[in-house]
PLY file of the C-alpha trace (Angstrom):
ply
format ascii 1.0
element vertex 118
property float x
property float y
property float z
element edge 117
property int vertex1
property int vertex2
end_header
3.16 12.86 -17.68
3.44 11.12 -14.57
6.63 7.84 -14.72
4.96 5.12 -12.20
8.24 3.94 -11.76
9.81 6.97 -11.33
7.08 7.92 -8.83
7.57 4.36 -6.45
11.51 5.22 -6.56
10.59 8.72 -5.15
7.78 7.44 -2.58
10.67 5.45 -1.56
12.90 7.70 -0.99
10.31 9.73 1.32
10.00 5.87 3.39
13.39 6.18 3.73
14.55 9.95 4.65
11.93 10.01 7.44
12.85 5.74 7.95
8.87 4.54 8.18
7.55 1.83 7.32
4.98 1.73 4.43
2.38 0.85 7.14
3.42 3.61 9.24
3.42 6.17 6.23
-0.26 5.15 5.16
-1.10 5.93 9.08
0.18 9.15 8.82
-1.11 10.12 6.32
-4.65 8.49 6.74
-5.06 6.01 3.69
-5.48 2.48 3.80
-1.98 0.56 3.71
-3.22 -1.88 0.89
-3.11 1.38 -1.00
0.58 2.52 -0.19
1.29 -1.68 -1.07
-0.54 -0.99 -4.39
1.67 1.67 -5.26
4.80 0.53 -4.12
4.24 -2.50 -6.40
2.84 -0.61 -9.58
-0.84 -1.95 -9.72
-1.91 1.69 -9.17
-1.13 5.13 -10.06
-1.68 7.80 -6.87
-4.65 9.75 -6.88
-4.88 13.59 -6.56
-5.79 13.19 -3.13
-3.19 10.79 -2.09
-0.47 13.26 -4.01
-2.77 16.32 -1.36
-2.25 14.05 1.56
1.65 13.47 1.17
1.79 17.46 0.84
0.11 18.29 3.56
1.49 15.63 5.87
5.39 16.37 4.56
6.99 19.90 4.65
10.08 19.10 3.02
8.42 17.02 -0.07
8.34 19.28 -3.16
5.21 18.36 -4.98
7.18 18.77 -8.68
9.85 16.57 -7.33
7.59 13.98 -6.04
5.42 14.16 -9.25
8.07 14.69 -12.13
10.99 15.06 -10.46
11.81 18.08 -10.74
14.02 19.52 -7.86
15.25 18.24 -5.12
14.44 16.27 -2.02
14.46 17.51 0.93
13.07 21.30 -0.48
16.84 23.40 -0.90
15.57 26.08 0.79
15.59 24.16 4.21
18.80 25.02 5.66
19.48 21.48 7.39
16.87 18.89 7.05
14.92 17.59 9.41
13.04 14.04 10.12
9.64 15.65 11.30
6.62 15.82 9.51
2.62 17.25 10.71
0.31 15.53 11.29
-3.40 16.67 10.82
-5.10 14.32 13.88
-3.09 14.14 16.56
-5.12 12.31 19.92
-4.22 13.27 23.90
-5.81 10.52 26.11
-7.30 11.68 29.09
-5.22 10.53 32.62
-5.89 7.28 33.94
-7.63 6.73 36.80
-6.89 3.06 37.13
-3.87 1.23 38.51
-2.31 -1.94 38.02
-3.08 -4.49 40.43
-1.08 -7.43 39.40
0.46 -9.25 35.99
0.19 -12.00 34.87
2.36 -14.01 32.73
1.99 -17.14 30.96
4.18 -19.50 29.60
4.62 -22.11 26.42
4.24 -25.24 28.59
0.88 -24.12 30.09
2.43 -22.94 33.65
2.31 -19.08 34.38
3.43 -16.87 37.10
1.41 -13.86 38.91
3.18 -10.35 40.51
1.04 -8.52 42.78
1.75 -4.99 44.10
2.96 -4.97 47.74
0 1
1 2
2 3
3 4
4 5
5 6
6 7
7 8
8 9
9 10
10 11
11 12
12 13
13 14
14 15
15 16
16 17
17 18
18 19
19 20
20 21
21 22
22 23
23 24
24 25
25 26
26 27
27 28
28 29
29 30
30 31
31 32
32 33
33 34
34 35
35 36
36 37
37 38
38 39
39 40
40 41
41 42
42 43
43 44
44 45
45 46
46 47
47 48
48 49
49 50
50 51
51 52
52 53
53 54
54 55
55 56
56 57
57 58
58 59
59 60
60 61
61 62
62 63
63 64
64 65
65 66
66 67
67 68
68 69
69 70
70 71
71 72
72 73
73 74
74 75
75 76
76 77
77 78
78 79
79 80
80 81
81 82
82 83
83 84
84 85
85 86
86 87
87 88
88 89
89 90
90 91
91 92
92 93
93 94
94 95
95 96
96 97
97 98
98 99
99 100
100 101
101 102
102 103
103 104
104 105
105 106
106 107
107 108
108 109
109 110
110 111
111 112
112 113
113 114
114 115
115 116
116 117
């Protein structure tokens, strides 16, 4: 049977070996962050597909380990572990056609300031 606590301690350590936030993490692996917050704080237990998601997304995260435990993280039979993970969407943005003309920047007391190119 699945230890909630046991389980946030684990999720944890994941936040930690790869250092991302729990904002970041619930990005990566495309879930809403109120539900890594949820977790983290024990008002609810991970779903199948949440458990899917962190498997898919992590390489080195044994699915026994993060569910009961059982072995080790990173996986033993990486030979030196590394802070990379996949990611299932991944977005290229097409070249930009447009340049920047000037910038503008404003300051507390109301003034602001203006660079143009030259």
């Amino acid at each position: 049977m699945l230890d909630g606590n046991s389980f946030i301690l684990r999720l944890k350590s994941i936040l930690t070996h790869y250092e991302l936030s729990s904002s970041a993490f619930a990005d990566l692996i495309e879930v809403q962050r109120s539900s890594i917050s949820h977790l983290l704080n024990g008002r609810n237990k991970p779903s199948l597909e949440f458990i899917m998601k962190i498997n898919d997304a992590f390489a080195e995260v044994d699915i026994q380990w993060l569910l009961y435990g059982i072995g080790s993280f990173p996986k033993l039979n990486e030979k030196e572990p590394t802070k990379t993970y996949n990611k299932s969407k991944q977005t290229t943005l097409p070249p930009s056609e447009k340049n920047i003309d000037r910038i503008v920047i404003f300051y507390s007391d109301g003034t602001f300031k203006t660079y143009l190119e030259k």
